[in-house]
C-alpha positions in Angstrom: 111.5 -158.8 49.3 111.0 -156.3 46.8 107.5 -155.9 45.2 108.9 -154.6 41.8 110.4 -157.9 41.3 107.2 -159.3 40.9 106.5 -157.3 37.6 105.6 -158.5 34.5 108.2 -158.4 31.8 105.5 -158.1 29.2 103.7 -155.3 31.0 106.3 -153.5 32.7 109.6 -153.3 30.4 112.4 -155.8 30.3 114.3 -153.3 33.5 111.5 -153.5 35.9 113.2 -155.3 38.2 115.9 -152.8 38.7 118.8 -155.1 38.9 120.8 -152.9 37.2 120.1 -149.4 38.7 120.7 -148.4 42.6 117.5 -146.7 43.5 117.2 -143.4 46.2 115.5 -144.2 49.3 112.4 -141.4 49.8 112.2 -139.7 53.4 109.2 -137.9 54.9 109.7 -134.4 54.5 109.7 -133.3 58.0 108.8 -129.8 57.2 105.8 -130.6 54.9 103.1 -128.0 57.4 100.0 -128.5 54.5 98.6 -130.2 51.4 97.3 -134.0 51.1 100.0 -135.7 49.1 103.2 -136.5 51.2 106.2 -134.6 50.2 108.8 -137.1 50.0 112.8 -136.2 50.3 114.7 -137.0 47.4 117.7 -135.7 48.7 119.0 -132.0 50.2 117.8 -130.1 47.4 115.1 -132.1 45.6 111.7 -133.2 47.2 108.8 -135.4 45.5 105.5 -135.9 45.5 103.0 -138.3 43.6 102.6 -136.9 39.7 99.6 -135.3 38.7 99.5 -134.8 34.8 97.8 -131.7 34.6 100.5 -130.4 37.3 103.5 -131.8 35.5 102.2 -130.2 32.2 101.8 -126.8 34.1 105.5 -126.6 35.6 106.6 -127.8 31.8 105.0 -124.7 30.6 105.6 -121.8 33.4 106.6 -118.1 31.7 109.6 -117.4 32.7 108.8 -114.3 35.0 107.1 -116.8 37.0 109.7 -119.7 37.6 111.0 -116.9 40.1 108.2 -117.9 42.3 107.7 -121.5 41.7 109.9 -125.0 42.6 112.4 -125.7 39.9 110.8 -128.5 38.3 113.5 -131.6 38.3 111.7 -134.4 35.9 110.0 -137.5 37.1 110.8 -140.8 38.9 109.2 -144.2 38.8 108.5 -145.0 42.5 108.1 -148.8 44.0 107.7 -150.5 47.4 110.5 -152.2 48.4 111.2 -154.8 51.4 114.7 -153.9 53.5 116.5 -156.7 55.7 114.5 -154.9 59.1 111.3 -156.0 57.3 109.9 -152.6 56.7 108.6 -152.1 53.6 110.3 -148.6 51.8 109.4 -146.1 49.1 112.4 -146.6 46.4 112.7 -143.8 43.5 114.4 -145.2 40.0 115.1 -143.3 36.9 111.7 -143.0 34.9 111.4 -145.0 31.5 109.5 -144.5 29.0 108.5 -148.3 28.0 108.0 -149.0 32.1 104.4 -147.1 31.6 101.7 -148.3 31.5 98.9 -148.3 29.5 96.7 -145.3 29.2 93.2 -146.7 30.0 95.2 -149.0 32.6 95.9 -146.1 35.4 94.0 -142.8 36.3 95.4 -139.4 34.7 97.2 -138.2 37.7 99.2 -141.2 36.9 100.1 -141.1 33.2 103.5 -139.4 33.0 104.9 -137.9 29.2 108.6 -137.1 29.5 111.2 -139.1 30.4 113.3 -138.5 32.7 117.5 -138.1 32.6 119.5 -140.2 34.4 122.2 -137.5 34.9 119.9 -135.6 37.5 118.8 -138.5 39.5 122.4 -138.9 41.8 122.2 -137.3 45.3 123.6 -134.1 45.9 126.9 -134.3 48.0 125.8 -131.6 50.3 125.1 -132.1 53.8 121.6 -131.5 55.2 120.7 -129.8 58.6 118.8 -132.2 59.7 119.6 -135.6 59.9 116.7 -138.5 58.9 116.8 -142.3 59.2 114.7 -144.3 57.1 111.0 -144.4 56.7 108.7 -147.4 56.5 105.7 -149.3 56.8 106.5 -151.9 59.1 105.4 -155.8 58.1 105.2 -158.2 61.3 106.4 -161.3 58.6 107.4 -161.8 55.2 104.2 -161.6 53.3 103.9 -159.2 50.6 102.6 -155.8 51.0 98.7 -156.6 48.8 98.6 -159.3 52.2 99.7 -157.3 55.0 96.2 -156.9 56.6 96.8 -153.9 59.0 100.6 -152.3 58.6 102.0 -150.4 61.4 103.4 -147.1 60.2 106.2 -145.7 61.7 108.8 -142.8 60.9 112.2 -143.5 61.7 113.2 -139.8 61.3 115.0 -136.9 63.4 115.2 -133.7 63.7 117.9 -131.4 65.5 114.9 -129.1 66.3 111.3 -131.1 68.1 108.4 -129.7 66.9 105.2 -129.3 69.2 101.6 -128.8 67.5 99.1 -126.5 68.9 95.8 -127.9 67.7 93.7 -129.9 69.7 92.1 -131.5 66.9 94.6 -132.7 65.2 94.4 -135.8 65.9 98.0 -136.8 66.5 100.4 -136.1 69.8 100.9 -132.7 71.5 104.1 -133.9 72.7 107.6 -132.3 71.8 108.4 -134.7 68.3 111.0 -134.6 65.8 108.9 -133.9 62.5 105.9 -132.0 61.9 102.7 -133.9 62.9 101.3 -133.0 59.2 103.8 -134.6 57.3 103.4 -138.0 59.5 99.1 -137.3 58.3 100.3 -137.1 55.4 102.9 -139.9 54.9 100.4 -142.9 56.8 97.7 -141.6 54.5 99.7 -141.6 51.1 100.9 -145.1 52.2 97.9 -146.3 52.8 96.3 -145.4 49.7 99.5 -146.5 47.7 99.4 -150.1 49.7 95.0 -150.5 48.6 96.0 -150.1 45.4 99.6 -152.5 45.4 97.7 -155.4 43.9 96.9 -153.8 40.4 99.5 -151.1 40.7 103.3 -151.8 41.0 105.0 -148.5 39.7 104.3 -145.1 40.9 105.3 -141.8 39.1 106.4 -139.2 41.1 107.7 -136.0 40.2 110.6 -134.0 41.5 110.9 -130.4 42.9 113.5 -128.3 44.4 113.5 -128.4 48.4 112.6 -124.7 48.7 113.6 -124.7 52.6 117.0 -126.4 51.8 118.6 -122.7 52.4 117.5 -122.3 55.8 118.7 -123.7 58.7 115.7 -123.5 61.0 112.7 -122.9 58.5 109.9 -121.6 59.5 107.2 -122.1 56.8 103.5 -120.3 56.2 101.4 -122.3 53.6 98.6 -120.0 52.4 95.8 -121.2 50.3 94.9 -118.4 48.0 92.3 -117.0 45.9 88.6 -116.9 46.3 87.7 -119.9 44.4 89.2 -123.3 45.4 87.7 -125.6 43.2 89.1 -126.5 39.6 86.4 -126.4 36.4 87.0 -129.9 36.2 85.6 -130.4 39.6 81.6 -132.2 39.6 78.9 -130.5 41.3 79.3 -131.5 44.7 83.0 -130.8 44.9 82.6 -127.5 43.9 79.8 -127.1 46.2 82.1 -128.8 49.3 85.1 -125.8 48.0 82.3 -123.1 48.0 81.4 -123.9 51.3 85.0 -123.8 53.0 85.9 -120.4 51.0 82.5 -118.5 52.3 83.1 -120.0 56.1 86.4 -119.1 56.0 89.1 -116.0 55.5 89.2 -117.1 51.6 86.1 -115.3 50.8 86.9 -111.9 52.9 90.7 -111.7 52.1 91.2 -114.3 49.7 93.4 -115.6 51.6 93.4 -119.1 54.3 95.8 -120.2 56.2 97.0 -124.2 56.0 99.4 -124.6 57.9 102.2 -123.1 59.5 105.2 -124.1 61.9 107.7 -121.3 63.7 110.4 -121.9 65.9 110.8 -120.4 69.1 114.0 -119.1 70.2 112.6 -119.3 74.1 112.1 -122.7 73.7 114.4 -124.0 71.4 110.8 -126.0 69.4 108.5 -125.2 66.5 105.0 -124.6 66.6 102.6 -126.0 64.4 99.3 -125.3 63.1 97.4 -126.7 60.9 94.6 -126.3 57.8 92.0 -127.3 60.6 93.0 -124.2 62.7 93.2 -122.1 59.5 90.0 -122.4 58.1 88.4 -121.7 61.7 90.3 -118.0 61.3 87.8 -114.9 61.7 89.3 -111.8 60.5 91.3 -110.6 62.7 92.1 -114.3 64.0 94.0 -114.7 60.7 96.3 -111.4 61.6 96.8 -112.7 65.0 98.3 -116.0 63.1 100.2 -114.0 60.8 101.5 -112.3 63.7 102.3 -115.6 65.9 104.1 -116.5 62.2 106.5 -113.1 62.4 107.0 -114.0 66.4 109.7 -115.8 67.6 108.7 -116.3 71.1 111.0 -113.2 72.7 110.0 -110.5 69.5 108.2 -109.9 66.7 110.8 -110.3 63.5 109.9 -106.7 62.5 113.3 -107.2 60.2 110.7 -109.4 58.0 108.4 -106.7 56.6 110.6 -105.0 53.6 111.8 -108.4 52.3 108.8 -110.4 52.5 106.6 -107.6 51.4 109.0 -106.9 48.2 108.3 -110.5 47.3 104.7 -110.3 47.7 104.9 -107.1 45.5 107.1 -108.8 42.8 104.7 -111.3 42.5 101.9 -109.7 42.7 102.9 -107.4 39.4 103.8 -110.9 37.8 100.3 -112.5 38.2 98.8 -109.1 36.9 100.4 -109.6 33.3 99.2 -113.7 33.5 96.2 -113.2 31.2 93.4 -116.1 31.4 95.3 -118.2 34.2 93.9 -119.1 36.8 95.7 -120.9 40.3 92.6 -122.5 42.0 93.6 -124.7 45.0 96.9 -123.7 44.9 99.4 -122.6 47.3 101.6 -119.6 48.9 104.7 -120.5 51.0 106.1 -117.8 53.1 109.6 -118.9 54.3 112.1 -117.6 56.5 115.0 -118.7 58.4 114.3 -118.9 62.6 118.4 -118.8 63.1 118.6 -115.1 61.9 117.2 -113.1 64.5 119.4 -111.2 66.5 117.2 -112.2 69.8 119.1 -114.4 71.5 122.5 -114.8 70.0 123.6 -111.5 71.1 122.6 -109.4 74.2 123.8 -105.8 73.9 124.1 -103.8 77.1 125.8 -100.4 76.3 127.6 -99.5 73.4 131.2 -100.0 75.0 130.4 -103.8 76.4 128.8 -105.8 73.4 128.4 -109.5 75.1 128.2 -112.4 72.6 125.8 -115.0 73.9 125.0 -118.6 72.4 121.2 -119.2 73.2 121.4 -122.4 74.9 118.0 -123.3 73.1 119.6 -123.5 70.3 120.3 -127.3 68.7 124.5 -128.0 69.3 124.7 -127.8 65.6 123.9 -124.3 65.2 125.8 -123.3 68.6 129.3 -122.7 67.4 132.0 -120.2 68.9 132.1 -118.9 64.6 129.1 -117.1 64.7 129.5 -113.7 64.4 127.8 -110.4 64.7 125.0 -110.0 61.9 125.1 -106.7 59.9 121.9 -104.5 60.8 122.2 -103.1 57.2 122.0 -107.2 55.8 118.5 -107.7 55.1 117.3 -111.9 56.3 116.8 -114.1 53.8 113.0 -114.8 52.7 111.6 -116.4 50.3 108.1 -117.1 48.5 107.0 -119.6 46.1 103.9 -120.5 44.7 102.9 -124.2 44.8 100.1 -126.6 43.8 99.1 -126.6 39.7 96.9 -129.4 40.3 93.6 -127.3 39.1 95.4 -124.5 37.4 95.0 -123.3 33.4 95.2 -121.1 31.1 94.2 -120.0 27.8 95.1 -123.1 25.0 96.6 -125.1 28.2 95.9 -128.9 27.6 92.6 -128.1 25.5 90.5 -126.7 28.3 87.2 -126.1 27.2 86.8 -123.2 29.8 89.0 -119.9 28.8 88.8 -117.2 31.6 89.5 -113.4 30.8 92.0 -111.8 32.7 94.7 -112.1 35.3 93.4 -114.1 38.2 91.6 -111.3 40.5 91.0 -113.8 43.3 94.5 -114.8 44.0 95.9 -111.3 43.4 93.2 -110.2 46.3 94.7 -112.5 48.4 98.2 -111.0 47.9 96.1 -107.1 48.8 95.2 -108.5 51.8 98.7 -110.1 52.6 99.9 -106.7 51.9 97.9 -104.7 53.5 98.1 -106.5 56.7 101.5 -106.8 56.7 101.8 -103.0 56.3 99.5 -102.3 59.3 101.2 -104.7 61.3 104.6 -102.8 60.6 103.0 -99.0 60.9 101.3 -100.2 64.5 105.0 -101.9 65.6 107.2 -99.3 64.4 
């Protein structure tokens, strides 16, 4: 069965039913920690998520001094519900084309893609990934179509080398050891869900596609941060922007400007990652919020102390960037801190005198990483780090898609966040020097 097929020519473009192109099967992202929208896998280096106009017009129109600190933006795919022979229904992606969209007044802005998208950049990349995934789907106990299937059964067919273990009670999903982060799973039944109540007007999906940011590490351990002071877009009505308020003045947004919204970390003692979640994050005090930006920077046998010069160069770089953005302004949007859990010398090597240097696999670590090559890290080589800004949904700037609202000014909210990343970060390496 697949759903496309069911298209009208008329409506939907003479190619709609995708005979002639071989379409990429999307995977959950197992290392989505935050957001709402489920981050899909495109392949090793190229993720996607459901296209939001206004966020697709942003990453068209980044400065250049900023593209540094944001996802390369890849183009867009047209994404459909398709039927495999196991009866699980699967998110396919094809090349977007222009004629396949539909109307404007048929589908909601989010939904209304400009730019077509090449071919050429569509093909998997040949390199291999760390962690291995099987195929996603919503399960379908016959062969009706997907606007019939009453109550689907979601369930990830995916693996990780690595099992990740969340910490928060209320999250709402297993506390046992599992191969994906719980918030991608949230995420993934809930964008199916919404994608299946709205399968009976609504046959083609535009998603658009990013560059994997983690796809450099081999263990990623990732810290979303929702920054600024001010969550809520001008767009938003009245009671949104009251609801946003309301979550900024109860939580660490309005006294840093900073929240945290997720977060997982892998252990070296226990070979897992922790997780937390927005939930946990917005119930922060103060000095609750450096206790999770420490547990971030901990790796279960020491604090990464090698972390502080490289990730607070990056926070610096950026911060100096977003000074010079005059009128734009980043509301709801993202931070990710990223590092990689396999550097740390903890572990791998356990140095007893200067004359007997003992190489040591740590048996926590997943076969895949535990190889007789590995050799002795530099202490001059700094880790690898990296941070990127994510999330345009609600961002502008002066002249940017007509906005009726111009604000003077870099964005003082968001660049008080980055302070009070700063300064933390600093104290934290003055009181563990």
């Amino acid at each position: 069965m697949c759903v496309c097929q069911t298209m009208e020519v008329g409506k939907y473009g003479k190619n709609a039913t995708r005979s002639g192109d071989r379409g990429v099967l999307l995977e959950p992202f197992i290392h989505q920690v935050g957001g709402h929208s489920s981050m899909m896998r495109y392949d090793d280096h190229t993720v996607c998520k459901p296209l939001i106009t206004r966020e697709q017009r942003f990453y068209e129109s980044l400065p250049p001094e900023m593209k540094e600190f944001t996802p390369e933006y890849k183009g867009v795919v047209s994404v459909c519900f398709e039927g495999d022979s196991d009866g699980y229904i699967n998110l396919v992606a094809y090349p977007y084309v222009e004629n396949e969209a539909l109307e404007q007044d048929d589908i909601p802005e989010r939904d209304q893609p400009r730019r077509k998208h090449s071919r050429r950049s569509l093909h998997r990349s040949s390199s291999s990934t760390e962690h291995k995934e099987e195929r996603p789907g919503l399960a379908s106990d016959s062969t009706e179509s997907i606007q019939e299937t009453k109550s689907p059964r979601v369930d990830l067919h995916i693996h990780s080398d690595v099992p990740f273990q969340m910490l928060d009670g209320n999250s709402g999903l297993s506390s046992e050891k599992i191969s994906y982060n719980p918030w991608s799973l949230r995420c993934h039944k809930q964008q199916l869900s919404r994608m299946r109540s709205e399968s009976k007007d609504r046959k083609l999906y535009k998603f658009l596609l990013l560059e994997n940011v983690v796809h450099h590490f081999k263990l990623p351990c990732v810290l979303d941060l929702k920054m600024g002071t001010r969550q809520h877009g001008d767009d938003a009505s009245e009671e949104k922007a009251a609801r946003q308020m309301k979550k900024c003045e109860q939580s660490t947004s309005a006294t840093l400007g900073v929240r945290v919204c997720g977060m997982q970390v892998y252990q070296l003692d226990t070979g897992h990652y922790l997780c937390r979640n927005k939930y946990y994050g917005r119930g922060l005090s103060i000095e609750g919020f450096r206790n999770a930006l420490y547990q971030y920077l901990h790796n279960g046998i020491e604090l990464r102390k090698d972390l502080f010069e490289p990730v607070l160069a990056k926070l610096r770089s950026l911060k100096a960037v977003l000074e010079r953005q005059a009128s734009y302004r980043f509301y709801s949007s993202s931070l990710l801190i990223i590092y990689d859990g396999k550097d740390s010398r903890a572990g791998m090597f356990v140095e007893r005198r200067p004359e007997m240097r003992l190489k040591r696999v740590d048996s926590s670590l997943p076969e895949s990483l535990q190889d007789g090559s590995t050799t002795e890290p530099s202490s001059s080589a700094q880790p690898k780090v990296d941070v990127r800004m994510i999330d345009f949904a609600h961002s502008t700037f002066k002249g940017f898609r007509d906005d009726p609202t111009v604000h003077d000014g870099p964005d003082m909210g968001y660049v008080f966040g980055l302070e009070s990343l700063i300064n933390i970060m600093e104290q934290m390496r003055e009181e563990n020097q």
